[in-house]
C-alpha positions in Angstrom: -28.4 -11.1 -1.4 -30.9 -8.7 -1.9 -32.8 -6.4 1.5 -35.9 -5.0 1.3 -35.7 -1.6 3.2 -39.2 0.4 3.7 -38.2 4.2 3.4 -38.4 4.4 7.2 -36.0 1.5 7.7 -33.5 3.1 5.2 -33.1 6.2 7.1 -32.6 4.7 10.5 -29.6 2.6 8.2 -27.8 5.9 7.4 -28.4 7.1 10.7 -26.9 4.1 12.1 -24.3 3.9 9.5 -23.5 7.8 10.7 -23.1 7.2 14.1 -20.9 3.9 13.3 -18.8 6.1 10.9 -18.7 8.7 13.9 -17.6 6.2 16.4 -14.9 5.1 14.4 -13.5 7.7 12.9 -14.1 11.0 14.5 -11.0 11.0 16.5 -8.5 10.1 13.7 -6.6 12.5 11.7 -7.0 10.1 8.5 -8.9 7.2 7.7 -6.7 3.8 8.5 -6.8 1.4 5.9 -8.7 -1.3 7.8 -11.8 1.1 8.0 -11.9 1.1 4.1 -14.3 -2.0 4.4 -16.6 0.2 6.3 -16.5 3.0 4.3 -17.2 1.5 1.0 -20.1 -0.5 2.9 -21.3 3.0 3.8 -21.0 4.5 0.5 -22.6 1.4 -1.4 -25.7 2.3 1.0 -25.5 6.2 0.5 -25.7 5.5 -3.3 -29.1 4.2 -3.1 -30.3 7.6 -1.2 -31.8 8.9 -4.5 -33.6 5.4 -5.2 -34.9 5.2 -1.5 -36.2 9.2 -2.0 -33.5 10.6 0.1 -31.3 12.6 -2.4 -32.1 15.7 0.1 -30.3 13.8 2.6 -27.5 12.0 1.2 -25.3 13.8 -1.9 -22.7 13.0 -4.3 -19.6 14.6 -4.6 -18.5 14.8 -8.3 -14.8 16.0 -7.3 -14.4 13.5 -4.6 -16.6 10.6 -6.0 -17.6 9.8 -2.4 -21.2 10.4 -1.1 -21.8 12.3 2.1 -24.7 13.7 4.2 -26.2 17.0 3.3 -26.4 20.0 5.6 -30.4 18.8 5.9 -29.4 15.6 7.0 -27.3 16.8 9.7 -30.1 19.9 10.8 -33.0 17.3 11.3 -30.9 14.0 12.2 -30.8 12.8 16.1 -27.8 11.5 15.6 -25.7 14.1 17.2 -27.7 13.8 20.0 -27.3 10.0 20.2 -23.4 10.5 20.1 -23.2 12.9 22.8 -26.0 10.7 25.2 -23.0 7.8 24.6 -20.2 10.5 25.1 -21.7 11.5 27.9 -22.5 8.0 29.9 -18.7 6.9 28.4 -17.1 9.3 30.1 -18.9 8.7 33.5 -18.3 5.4 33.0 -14.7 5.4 32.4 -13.9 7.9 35.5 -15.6 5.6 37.5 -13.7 2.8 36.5 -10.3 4.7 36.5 -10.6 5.9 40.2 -11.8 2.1 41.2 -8.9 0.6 40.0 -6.4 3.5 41.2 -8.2 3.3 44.6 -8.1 -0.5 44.7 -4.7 -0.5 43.9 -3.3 2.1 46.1 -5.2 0.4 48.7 -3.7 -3.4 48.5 -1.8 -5.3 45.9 -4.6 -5.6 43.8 -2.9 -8.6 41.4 -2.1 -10.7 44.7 -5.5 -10.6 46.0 -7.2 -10.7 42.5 -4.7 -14.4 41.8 -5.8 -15.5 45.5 -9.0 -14.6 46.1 -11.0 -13.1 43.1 -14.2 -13.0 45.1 -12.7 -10.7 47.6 -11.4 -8.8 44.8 -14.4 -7.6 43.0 -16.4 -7.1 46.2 -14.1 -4.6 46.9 -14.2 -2.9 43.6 -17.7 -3.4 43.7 -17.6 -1.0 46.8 -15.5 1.4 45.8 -17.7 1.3 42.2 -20.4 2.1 43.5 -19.1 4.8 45.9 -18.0 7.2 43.0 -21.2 6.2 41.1 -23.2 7.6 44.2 -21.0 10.4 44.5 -21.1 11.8 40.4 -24.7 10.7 40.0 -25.7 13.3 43.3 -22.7 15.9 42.6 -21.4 15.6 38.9 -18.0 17.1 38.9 -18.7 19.6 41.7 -16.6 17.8 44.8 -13.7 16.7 42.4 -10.2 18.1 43.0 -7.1 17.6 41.1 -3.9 16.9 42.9 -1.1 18.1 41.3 1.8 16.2 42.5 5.2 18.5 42.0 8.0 16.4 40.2 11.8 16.7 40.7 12.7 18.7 37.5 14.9 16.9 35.0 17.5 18.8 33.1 
């Protein structure tokens, strides 16, 4: 199969191909071996940087025989900016979805109503949903206390 990439289109690839490699691994001490199909996709694109005219953006690494992005690529790239927009929606996201369900739950016995009556269910989280999404999208963080509840100490 052969792709014909303007010089545009390739760097949009390798910016995508960044923020994929970013998604996947940046939380991981080491690569796992089921990513290796990934990364030698990315490197088989990164090796066509000096064909496509981008050898000031994508280098070789004679020591490690892997190619990786230059300190250019990363000063004039969006892509951090791209992660952090997603970091920062994913993590609104996720509080709100974590204080539904431990509202819903503490409120009624969320699996019994969910197996008799799903409708009821959802419109419920739906409320609750949308009552923390009102709440963060006016005050952020700013009305959110911790509760620290004290444990019986184990010895």
């Amino acid at each position: 199969m052969k792709i014909d990439l303007t010089k545009e289109e390739y760097r949009n690839l390798i910016d995508m191909l960044y923020i994929a490699n970013w998604v996947m691994n940046a939380f991981k001490s080491e690569t796992e071996p089921e990513m290796d199909k990934y990364q030698q996709l990315q490197q088989k694109i990164y090796a066509r940087a000096q064909e496509a005219g981008m050898a000031n953006l994508i280098e070789f690494k004679e020591e490690l025989q892997t190619y990786y992005e230059t300190e250019e690529f990363e000063e004039e790239s969006s892509c951090h900016e791209i992660i952090d927009e997603y970091d920062n929606n994913q993590f609104w996201d996720r509080l709100v979805e974590e204080l539904t369900v431990r509202d819903l739950h503490a409120e009624l016995d969320a699996r019994k109503i969910k197996e008799k009556d799903a409708d009821s269910y959802f419109e419920r989280f739906s409320a609750i949903q949308k009552k923390y999404t009102k709440e963060f999208e006016k005050n952020g963080l700013n009305n959110l206390m911790l509760k620290i509840r004290k444990t019986a100490k184990s010895y």
